[in-house]
KOLZATOR-875212 format. One record per atom (N, C-alpha, C, CB): atom name; x, y, z. Coordinates in pm, whole numbers. Glycine has a CB too. Example, Ala and Ser with C-alpha at 12.3 -4.5 7.8 and 13.67 -1.06 7.14 Angstrom:
["N" [1319 -569 780]]
["CA" [1230 -450 780]]
["C" [1320 -330 780]]
["CB" [1131 -447 905]]
["N" [1285 -225 708]]
["CA" [1367 -106 714]]
["C" [1290 3 787]]
["CB" [1408 -60 572]]
This chain:
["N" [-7025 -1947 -3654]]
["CA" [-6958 -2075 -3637]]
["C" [-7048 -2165 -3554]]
["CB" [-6819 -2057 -3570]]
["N" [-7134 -2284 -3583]]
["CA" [-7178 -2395 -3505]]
["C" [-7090 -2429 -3428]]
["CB" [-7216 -2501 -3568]]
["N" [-7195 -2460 -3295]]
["CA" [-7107 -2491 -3193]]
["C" [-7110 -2648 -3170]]
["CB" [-7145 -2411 -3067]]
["N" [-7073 -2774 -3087]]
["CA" [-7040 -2891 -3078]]
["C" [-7199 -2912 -3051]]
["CB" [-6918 -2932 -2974]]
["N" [-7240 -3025 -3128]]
["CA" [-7384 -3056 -3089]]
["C" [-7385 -3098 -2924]]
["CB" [-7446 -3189 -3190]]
["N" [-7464 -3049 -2892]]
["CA" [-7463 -3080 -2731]]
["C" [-7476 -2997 -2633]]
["CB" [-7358 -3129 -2691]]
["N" [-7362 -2882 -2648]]
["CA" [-7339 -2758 -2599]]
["C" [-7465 -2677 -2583]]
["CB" [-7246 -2695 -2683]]
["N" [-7476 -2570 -2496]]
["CA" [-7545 -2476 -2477]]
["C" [-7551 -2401 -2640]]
["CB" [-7485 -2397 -2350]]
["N" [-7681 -2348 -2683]]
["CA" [-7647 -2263 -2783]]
["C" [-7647 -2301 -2897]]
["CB" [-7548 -2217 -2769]]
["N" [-7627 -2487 -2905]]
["CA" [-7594 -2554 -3018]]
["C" [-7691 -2496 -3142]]
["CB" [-7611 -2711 -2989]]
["N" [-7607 -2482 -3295]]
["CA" [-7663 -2461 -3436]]
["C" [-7644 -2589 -3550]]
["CB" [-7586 -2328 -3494]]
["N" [-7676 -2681 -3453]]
["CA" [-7685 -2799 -3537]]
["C" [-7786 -2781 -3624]]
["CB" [-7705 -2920 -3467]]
["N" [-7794 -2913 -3726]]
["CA" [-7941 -2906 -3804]]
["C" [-8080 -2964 -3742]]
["CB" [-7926 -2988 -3937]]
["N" [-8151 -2898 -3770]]
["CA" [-8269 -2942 -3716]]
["C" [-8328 -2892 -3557]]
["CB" [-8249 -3084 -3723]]
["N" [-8233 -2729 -3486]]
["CA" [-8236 -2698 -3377]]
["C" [-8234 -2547 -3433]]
["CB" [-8131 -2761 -3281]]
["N" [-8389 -2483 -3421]]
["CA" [-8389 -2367 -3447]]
["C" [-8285 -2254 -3352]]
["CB" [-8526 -2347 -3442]]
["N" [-8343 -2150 -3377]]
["CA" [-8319 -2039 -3262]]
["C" [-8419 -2042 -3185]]
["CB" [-8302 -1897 -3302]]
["N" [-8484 -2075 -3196]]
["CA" [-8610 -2073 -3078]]
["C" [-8510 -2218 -2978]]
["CB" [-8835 -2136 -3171]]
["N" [-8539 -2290 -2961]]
["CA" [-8450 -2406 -2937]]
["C" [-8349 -2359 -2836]]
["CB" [-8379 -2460 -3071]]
["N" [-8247 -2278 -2916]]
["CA" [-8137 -2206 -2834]]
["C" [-8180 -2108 -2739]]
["CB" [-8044 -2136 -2920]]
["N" [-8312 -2053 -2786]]
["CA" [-8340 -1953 -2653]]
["C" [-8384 -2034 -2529]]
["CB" [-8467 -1838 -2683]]
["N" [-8467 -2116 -2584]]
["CA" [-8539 -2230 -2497]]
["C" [-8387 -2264 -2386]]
["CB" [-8606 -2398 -2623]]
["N" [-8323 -2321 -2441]]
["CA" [-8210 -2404 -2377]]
["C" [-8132 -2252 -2290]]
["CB" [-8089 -2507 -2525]]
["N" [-8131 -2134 -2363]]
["CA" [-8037 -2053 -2290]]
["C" [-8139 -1987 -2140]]
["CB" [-7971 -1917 -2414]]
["N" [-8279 -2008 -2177]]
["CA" [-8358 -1973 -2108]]
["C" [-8336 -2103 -1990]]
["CB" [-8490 -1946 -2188]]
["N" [-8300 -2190 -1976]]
["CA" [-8319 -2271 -1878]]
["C" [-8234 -2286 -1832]]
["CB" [-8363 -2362 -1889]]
["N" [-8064 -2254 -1885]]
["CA" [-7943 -2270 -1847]]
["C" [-7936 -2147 -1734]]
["CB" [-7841 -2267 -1974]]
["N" [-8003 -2011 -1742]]
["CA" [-8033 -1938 -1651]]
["C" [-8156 -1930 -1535]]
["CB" [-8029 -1855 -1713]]
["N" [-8234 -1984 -1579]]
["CA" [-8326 -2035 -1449]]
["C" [-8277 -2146 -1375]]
["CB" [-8467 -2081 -1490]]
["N" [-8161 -2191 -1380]]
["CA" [-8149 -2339 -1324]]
["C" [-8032 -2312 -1162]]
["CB" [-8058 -2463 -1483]]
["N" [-7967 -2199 -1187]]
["CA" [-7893 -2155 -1103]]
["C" [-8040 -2052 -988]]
["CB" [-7751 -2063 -1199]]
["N" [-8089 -1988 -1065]]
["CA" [-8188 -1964 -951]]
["C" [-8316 -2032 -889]]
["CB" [-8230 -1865 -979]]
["N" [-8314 -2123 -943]]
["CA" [-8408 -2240 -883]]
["C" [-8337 -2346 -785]]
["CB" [-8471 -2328 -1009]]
["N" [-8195 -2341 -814]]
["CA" [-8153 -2411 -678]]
["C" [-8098 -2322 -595]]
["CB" [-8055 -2521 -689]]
["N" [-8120 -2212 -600]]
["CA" [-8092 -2104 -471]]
["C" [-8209 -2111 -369]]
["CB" [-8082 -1934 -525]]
["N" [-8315 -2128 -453]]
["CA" [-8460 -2066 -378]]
["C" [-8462 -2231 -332]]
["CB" [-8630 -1980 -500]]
["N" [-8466 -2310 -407]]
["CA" [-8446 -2470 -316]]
["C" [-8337 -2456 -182]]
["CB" [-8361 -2610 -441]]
["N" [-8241 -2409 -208]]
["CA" [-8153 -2419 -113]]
["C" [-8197 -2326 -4]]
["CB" [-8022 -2396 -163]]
["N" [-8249 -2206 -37]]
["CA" [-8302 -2123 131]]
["C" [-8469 -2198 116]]
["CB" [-8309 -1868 130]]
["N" [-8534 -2252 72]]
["CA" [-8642 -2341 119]]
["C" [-8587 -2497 199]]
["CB" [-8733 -2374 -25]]
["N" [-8484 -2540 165]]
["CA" [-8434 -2621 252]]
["C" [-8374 -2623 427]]
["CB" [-8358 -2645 179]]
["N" [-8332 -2437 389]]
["CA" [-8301 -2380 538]]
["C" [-8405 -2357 607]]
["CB" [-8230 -2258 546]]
["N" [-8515 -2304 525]]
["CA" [-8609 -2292 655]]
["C" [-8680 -2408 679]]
["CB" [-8714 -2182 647]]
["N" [-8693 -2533 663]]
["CA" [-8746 -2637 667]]
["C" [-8611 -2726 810]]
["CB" [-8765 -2696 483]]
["N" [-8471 -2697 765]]
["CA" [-8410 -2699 839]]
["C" [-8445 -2651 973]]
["CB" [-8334 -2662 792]]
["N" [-8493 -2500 971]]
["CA" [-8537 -2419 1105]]
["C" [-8645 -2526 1175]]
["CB" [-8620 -2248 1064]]
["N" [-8760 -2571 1068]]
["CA" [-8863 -2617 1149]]
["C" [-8810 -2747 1220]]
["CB" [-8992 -2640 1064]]
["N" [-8746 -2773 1167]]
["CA" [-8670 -2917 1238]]
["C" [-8618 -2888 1369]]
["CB" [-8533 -2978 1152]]
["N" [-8521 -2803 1339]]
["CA" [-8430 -2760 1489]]
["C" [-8563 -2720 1549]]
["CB" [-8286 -2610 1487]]
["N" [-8622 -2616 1528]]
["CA" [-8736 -2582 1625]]
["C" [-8853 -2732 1722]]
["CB" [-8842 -2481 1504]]
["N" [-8840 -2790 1640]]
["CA" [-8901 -2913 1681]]
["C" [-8826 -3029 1773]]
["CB" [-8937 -2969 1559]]
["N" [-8715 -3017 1715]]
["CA" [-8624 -3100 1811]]
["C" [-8549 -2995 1959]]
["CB" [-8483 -3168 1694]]
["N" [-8585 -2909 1955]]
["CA" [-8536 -2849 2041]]
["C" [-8398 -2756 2037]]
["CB" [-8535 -2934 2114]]
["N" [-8347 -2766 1937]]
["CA" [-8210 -2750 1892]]
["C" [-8219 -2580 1868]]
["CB" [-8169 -2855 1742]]
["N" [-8224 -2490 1938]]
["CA" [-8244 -2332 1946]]
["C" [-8124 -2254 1948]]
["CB" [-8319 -2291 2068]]
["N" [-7997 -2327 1964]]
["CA" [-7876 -2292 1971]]
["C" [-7820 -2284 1864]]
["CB" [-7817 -2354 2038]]
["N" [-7857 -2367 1707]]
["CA" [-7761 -2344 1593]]
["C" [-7863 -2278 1475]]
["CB" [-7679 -2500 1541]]
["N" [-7802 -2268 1403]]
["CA" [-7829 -2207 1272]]
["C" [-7879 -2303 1177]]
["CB" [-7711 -2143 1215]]
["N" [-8009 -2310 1120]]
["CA" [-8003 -2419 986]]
["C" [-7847 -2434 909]]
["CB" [-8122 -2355 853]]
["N" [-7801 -2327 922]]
["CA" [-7693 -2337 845]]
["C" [-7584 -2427 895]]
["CB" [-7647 -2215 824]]
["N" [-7568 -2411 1034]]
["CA" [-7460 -2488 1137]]
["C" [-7519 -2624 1157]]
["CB" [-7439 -2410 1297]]
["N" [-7649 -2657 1129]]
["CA" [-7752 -2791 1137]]
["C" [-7695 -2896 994]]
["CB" [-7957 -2728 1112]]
["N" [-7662 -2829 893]]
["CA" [-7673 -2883 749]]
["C" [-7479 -2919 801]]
["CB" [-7737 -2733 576]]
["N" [-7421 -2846 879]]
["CA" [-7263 -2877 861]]
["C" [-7250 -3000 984]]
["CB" [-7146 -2714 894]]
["N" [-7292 -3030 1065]]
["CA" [-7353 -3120 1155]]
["C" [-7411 -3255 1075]]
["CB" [-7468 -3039 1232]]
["N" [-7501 -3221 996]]
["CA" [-7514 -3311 900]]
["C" [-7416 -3376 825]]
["CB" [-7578 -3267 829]]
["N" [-7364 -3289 782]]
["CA" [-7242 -3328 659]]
["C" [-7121 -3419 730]]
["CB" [-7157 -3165 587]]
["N" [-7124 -3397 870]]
["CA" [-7023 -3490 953]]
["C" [-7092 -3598 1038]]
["CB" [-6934 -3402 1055]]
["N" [-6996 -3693 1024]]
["CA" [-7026 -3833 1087]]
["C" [-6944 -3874 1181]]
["CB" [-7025 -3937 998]]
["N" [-6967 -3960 1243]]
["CA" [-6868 -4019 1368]]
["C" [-6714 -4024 1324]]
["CB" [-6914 -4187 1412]]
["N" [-6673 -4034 1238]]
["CA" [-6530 -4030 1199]]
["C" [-6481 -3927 1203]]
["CB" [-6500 -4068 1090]]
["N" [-6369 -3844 1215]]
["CA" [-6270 -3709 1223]]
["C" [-6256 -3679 1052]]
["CB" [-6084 -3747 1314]]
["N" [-6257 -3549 1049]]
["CA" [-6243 -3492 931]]
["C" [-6128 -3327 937]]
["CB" [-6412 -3468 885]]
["N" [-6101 -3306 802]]
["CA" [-6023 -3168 835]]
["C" [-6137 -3071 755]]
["CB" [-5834 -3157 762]]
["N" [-6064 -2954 873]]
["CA" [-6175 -2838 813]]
["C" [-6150 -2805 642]]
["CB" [-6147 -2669 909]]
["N" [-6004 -2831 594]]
["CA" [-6011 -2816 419]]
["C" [-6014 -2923 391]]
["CB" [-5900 -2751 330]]
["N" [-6064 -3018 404]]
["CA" [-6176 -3068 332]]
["C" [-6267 -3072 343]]
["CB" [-6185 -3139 310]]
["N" [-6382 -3026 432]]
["CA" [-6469 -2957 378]]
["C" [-6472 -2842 259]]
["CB" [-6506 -2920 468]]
["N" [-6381 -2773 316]]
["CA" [-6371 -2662 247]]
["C" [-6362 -2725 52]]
["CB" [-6219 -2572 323]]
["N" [-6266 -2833 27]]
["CA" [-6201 -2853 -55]]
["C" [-6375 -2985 -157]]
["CB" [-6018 -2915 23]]
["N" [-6422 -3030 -62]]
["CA" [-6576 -3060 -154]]
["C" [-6640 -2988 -215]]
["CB" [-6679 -3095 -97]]
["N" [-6599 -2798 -179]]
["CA" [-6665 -2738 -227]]
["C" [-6819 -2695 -137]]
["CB" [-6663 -2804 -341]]
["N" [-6849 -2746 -19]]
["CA" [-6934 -2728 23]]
["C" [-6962 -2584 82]]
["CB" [-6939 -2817 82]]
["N" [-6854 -2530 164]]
["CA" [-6866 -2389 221]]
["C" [-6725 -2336 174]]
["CB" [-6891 -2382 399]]
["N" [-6741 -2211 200]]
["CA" [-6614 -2091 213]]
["C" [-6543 -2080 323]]
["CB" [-6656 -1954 201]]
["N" [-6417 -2091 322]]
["CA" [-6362 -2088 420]]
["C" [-6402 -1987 564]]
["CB" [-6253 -2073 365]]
["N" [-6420 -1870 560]]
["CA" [-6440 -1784 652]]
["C" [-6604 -1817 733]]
["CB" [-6422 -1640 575]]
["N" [-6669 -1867 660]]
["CA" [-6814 -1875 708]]
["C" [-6797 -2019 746]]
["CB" [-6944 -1839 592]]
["N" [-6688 -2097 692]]
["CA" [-6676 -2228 788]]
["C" [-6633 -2204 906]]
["CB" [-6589 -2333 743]]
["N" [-6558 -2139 906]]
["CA" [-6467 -2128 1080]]
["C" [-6596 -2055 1140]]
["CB" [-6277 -1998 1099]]
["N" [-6662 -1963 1131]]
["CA" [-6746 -1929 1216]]
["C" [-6829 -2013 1255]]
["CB" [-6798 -1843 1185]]
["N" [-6907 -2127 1181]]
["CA" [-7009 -2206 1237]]
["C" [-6942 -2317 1283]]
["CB" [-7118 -2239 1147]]
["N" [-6821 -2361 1268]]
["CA" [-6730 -2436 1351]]
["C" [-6721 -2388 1472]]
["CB" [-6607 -2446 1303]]
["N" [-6667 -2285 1474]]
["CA" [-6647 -2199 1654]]
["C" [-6772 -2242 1734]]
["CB" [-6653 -1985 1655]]
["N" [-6904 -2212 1642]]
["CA" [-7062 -2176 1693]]
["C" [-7064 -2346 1741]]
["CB" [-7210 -2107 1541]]
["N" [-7041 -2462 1665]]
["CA" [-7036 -2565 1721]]
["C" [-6996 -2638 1820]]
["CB" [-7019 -2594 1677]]
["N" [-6850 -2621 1815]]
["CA" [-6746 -2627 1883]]
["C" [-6799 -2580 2056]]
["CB" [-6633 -2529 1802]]
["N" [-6856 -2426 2070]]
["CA" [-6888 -2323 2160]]
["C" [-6996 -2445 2237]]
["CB" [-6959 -2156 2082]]
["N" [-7073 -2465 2111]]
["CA" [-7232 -2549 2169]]
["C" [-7213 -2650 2233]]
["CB" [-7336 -2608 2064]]
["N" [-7085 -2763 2232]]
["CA" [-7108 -2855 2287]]
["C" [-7127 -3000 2134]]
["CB" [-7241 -2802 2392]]
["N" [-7153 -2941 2026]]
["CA" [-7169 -3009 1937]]
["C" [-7047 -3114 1814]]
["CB" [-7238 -2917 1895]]
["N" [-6945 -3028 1824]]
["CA" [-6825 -3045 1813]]
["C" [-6687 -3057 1865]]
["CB" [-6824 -3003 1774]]
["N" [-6611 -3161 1827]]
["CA" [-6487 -3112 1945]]
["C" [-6395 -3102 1789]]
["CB" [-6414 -3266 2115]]
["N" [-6298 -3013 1847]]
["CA" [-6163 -3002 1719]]
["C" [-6057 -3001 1794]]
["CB" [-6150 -2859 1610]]
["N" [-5915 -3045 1678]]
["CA" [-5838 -3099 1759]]
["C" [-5710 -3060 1584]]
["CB" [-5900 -3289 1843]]
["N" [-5580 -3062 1661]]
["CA" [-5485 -2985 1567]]
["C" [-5429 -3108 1555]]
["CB" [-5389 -2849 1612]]
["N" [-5339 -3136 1451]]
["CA" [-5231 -3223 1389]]
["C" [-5076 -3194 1483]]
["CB" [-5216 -3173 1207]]
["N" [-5030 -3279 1531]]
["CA" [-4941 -3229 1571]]
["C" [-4795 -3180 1484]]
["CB" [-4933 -3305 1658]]
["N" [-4804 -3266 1347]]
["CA" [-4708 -3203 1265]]
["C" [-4720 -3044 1157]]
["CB" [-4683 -3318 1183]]
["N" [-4863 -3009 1201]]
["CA" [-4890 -2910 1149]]
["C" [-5000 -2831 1253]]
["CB" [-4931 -2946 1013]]
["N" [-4999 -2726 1348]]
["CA" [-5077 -2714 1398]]
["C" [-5145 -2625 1372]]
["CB" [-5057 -2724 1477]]
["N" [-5171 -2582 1256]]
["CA" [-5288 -2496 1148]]
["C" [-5358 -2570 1102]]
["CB" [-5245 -2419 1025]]
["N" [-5355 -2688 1083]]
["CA" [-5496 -2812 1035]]
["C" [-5603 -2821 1130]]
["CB" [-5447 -2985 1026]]
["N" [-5691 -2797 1114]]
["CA" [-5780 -2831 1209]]
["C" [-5909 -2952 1174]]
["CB" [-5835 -2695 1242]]
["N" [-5875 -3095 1283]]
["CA" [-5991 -3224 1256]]
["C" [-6103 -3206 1354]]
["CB" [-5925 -3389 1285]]
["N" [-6205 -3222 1284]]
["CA" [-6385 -3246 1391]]
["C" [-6389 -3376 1369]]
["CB" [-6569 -3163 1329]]
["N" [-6468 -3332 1467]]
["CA" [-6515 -3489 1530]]
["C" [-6674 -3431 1592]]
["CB" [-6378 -3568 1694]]
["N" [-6795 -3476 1551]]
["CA" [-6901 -3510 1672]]
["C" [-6872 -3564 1778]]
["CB" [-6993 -3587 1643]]
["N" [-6952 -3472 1900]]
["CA" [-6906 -3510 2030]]
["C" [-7046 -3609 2042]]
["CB" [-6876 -3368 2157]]
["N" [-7079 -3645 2178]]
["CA" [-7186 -3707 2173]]
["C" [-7279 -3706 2159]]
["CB" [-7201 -3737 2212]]
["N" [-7328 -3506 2231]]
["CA" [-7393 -3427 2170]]
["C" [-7442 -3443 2034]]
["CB" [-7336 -3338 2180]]
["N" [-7294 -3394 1993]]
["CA" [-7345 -3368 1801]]
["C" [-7416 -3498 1726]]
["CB" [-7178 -3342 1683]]
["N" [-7381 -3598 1749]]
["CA" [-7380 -3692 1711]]
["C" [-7524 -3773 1751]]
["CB" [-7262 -3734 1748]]
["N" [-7604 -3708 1873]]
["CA" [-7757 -3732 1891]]
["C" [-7809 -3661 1849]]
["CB" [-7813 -3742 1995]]
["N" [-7740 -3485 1843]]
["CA" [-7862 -3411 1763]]
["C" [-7846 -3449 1617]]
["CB" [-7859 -3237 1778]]
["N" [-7713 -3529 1597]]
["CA" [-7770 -3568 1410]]
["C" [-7816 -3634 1409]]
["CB" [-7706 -3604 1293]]
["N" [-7839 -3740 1478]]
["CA" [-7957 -3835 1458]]
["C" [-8127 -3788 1456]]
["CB" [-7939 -3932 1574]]
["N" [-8127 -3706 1540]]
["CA" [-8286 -3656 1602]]
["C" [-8291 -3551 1493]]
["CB" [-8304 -3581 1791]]
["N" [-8198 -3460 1431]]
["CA" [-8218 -3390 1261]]
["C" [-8243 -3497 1186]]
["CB" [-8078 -3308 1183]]
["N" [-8140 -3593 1163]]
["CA" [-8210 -3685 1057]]
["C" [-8313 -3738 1048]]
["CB" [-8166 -3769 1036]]
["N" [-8381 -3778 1138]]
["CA" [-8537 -3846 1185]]
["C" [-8596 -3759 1153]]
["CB" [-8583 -3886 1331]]
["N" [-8620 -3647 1201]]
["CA" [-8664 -3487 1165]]
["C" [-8700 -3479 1039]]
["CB" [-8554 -3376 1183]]
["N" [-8573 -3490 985]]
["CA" [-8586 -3407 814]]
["C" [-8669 -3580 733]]
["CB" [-8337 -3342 708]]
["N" [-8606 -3698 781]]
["CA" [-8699 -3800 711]]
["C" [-8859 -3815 705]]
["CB" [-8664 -3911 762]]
["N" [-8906 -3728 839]]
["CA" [-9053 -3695 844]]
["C" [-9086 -3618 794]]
["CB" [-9108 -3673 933]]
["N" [-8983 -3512 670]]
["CA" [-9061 -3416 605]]
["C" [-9161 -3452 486]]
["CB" [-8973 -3326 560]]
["N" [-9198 -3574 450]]
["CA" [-9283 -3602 348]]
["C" [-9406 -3658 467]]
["CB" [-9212 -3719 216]]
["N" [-9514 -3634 405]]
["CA" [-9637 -3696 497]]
["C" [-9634 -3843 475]]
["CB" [-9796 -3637 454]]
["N" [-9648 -3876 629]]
["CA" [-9704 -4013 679]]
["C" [-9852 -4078 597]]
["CB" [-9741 -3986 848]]
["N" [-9740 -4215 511]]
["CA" [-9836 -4272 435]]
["C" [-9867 -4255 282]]
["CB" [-9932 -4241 495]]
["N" [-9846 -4083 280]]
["CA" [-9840 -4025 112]]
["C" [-9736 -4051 44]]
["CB" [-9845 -3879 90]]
["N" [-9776 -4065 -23]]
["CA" [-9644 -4052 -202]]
["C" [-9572 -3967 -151]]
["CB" [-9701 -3976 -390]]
["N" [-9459 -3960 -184]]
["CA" [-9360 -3913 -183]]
["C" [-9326 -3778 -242]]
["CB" [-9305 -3994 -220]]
["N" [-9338 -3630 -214]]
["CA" [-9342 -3533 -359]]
["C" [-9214 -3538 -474]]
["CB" [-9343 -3365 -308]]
["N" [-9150 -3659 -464]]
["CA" [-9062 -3708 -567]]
["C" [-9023 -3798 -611]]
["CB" [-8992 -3685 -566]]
["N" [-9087 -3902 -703]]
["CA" [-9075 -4049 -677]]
["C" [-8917 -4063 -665]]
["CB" [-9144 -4147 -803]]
["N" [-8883 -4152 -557]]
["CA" [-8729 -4195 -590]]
["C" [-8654 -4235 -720]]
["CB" [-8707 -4300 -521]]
["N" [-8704 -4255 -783]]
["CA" [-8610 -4312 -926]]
["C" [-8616 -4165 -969]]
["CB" [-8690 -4453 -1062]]
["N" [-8719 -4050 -996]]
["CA" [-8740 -3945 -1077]]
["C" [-8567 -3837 -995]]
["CB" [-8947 -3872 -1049]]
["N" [-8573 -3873 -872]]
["CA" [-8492 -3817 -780]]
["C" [-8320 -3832 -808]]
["CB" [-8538 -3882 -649]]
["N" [-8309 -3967 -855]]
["CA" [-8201 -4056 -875]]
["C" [-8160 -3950 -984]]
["CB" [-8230 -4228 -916]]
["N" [-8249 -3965 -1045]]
["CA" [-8225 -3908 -1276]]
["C" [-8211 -3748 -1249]]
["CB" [-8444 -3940 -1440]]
["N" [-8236 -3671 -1137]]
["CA" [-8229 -3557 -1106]]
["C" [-8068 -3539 -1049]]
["CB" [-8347 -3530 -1012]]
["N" [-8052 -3597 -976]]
["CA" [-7957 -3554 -849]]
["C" [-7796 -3642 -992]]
["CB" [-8019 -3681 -611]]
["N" [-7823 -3730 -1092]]
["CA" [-7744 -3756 -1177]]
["C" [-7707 -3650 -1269]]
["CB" [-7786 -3851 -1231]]
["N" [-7841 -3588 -1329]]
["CA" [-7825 -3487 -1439]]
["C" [-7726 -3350 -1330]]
["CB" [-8020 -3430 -1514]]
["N" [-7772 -3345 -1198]]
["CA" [-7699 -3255 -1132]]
["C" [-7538 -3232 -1139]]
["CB" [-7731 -3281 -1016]]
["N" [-7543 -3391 -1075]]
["CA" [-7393 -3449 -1074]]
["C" [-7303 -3386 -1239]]
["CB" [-7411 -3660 -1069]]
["N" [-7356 -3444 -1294]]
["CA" [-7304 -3450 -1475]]
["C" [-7295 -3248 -1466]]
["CB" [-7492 -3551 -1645]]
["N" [-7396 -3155 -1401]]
["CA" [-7370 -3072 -1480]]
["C" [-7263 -2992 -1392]]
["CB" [-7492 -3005 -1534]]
["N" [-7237 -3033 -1279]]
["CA" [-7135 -2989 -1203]]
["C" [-7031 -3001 -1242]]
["CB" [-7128 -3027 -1106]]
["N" [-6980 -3136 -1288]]
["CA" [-6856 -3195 -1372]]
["C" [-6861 -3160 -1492]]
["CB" [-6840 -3336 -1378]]
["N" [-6924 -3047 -1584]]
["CA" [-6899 -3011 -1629]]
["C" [-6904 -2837 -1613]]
["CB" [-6932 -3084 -1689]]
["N" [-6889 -2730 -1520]]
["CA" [-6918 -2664 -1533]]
["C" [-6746 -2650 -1456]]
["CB" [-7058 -2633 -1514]]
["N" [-6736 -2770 -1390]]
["CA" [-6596 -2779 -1326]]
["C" [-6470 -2787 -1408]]
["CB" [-6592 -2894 -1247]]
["N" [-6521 -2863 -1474]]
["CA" [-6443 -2865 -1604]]
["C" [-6396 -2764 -1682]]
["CB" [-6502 -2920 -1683]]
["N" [-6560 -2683 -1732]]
["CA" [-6522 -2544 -1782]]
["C" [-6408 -2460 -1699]]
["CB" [-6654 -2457 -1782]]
["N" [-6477 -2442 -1613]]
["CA" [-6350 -2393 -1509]]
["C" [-6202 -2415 -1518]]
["CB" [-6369 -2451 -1387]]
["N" [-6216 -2477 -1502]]
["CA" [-6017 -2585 -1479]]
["C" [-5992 -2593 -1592]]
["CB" [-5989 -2776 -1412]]
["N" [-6055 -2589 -1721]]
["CA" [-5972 -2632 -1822]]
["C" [-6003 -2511 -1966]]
["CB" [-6014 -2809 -1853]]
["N" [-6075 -2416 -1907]]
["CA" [-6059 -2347 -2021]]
["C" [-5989 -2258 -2081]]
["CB" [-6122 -2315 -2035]]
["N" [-5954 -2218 -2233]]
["CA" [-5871 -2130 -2243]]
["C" [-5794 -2061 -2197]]
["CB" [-5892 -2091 -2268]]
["N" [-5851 -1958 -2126]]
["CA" [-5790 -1874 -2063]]
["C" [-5684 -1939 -1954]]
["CB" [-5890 -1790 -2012]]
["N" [-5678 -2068 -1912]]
["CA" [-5615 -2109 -1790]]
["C" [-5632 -2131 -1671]]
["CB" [-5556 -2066 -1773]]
["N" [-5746 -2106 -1654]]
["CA" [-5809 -2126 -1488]]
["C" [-5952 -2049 -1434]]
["CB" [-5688 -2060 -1379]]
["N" [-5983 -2055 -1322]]
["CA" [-6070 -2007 -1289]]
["C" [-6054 -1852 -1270]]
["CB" [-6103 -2076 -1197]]
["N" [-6173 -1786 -1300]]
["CA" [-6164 -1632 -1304]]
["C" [-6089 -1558 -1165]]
["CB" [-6327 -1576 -1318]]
């Protein structure tokens, strides 16, 4: 049975089997090429904290520091972007929280919600990470990604998330595994 032109796998006309291996071959390298991006981003993270002085958190607790801004947030939503797992959030929350980097604070109509906030702390070491990580391309050089090539990347990303989300939530079977 041909599948919807488009699709992984597709047996349209004019798309061998070679084609489909090609495409199935890349649909599986693509999940492990942003793993190895993602722990090459942590240790680049490390060199940052190491540089700024920051010896107390984790690249990992550095990137959740990042992800928050001067405004209050709840811990499920983080959770609920999809960014971390619940259990490994509360730990680098505590680790924050502990550091001086975070303050949290309960709802009073629910006091199982938990909102962050950057303290003043947090909120200079995100600045001095961000400066940090903006000096990771060399002074003066090209860029190792032209911005527009970056744009058409981080889009095709977007698109394949919303659809893999999709698969998820809406397929046959009824839900996620």
């Amino acid at each position: 049975m041909a599948r919807e032109k488009g699709g992984i796998g597709e047996t349209a006309s004019g798309i061998g089997a070679e084609a489909d291996t090609q495409q199935a071959e890349a649909a599986l390298e693509l999940p492990r090429l942003l793993e190895r991006l993602h722990r090459r981003y942590l240790d680049m993270l490390q060199v940052a904290l190491t540089e700024v002085g920051m010896l107390d958190i984790s690249p990992v607790q550095a990137m959740l520091l990042l992800d928050l801004d001067s405004s209050e947030i709840g811990v499920q939503e983080l959770v609920h972007r999809g960014y971390y797992q619940p259990s490994h959030l509360l730990y680098n929350v505590k680790k924050l929280v502990s550091g001086g980097y975070v303050a949290q604070s309960r709802l009073h109509r629910d006091r199982r919600a938990v909102r962050l906030k950057l303290t003043e702390k947090g909120l200079a070491s995100r600045a001095a990470l961000h400066r940090q990580i903006l000096g990771f391309e060399p002074a003066g050089g090209a860029p190792a990604v032209d911005p527009a090539e970056m744009e058409r990347v981080q889009a095709a990303l977007r698109r394949l998330e919303r659809r893999w989300d999709e698969y998820l939530r809406f397929r046959p079977s009824g839900g996620p595994a």
